[in-house]
C-alpha atoms as one frame of an Amber mdcrd trajectory, in Angstrom:
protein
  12.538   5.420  -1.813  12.023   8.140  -4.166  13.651   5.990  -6.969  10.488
   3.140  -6.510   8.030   6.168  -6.571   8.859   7.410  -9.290   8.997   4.213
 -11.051   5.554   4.186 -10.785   3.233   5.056 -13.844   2.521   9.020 -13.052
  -1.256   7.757 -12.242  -0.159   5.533  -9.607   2.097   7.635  -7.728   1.771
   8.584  -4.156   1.267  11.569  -3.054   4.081  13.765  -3.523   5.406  17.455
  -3.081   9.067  18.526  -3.934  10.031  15.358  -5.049   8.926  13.758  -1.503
   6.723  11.466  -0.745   4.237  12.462   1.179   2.127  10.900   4.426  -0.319
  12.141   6.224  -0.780   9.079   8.939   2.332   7.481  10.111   0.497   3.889
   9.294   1.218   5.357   5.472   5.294   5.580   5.752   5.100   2.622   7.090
   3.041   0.459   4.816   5.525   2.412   2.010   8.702   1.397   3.870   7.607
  -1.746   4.408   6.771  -2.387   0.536  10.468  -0.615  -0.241  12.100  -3.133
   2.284  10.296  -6.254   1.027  11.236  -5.417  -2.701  14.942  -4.913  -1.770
  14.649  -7.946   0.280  13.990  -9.619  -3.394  10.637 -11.277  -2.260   8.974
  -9.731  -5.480   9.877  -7.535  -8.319   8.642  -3.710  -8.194   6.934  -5.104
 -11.284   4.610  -6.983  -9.513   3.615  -4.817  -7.121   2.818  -1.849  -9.160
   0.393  -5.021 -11.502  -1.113  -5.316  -8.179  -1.877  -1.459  -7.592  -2.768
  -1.117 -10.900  -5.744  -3.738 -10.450  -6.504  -2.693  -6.438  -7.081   1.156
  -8.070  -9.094  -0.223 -11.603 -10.986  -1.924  -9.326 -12.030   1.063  -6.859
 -12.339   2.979 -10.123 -14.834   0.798 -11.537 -17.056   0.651  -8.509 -16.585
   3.827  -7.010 -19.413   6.425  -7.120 -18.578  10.040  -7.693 -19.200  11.538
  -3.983 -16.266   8.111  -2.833 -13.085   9.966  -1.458 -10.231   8.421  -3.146
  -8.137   7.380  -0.376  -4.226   6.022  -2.022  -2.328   4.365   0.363  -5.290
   2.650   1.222  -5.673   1.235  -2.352  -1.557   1.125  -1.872  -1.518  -1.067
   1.233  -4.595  -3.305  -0.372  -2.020  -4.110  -3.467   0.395  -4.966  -1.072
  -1.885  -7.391   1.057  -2.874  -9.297  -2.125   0.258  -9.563  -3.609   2.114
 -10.892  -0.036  -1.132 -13.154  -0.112  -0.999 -14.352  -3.482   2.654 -15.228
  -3.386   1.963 -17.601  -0.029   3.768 -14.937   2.080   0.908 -14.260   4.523
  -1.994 -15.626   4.467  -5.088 -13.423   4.217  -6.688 -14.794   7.531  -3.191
 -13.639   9.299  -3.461 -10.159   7.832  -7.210  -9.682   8.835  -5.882 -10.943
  12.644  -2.654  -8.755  12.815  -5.140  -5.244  11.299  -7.436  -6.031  14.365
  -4.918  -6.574  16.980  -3.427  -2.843  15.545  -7.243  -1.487  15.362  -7.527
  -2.298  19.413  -4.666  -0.405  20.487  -5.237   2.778  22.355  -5.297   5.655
  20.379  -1.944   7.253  20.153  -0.114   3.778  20.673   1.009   3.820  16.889
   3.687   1.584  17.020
């Protein structure tokens, strides 16, 4: 993993400490992993998904006010949405229905 991290521009890095990456929610390694796994899987270039963050973040940048927390694997798992969705993957509407089902789990039922 830490050789995709760092492949990012410096900007669009996650958040990291000692040459880790860092998480704070376990929803965050996740989303990460799963980007990893779906690169080495070949079903898009590392290319194309850092496009994607680069455009998710420009637009939060653009729109955000001053007082809006910046927030990056939520920017980070927004790139990855669009870009599974924009390459026919998943569809948008299956995304939306699979966040929900997650949202209406108890709370501490993270997996």
């Amino acid at each position: 993993m830490n050789d995709i991290s760092t492949a990012l521009d410096e900007n669009l890095q996650p958040p990291m400490a000692n040459g880790e990456v860092l998480f704070e929610q376990p929803w965050q390694s996740r989303v990460f992993g799963m980007a990893v796994a779906l690169h080495e899987a070949g079903l898009f270039e590392w290319s194309e998904f850092q496009a994607s963050l680069i455009r998710v973040i420009g637009q939060w940048d653009r729109s955000a006010e001053d007082t809006d927390p910046y927030h990056y694997y939520d920017h980070f798992q927004q790139a990855l949405n669009d870009l599974l969705a924009a390459k026919g993957l998943v569809s948008e509407a299956r995304l939306r229905e699979r966040e929900a089902q997650y949202a209406e789990r108890l709370h501490g039922h993270d997996h």
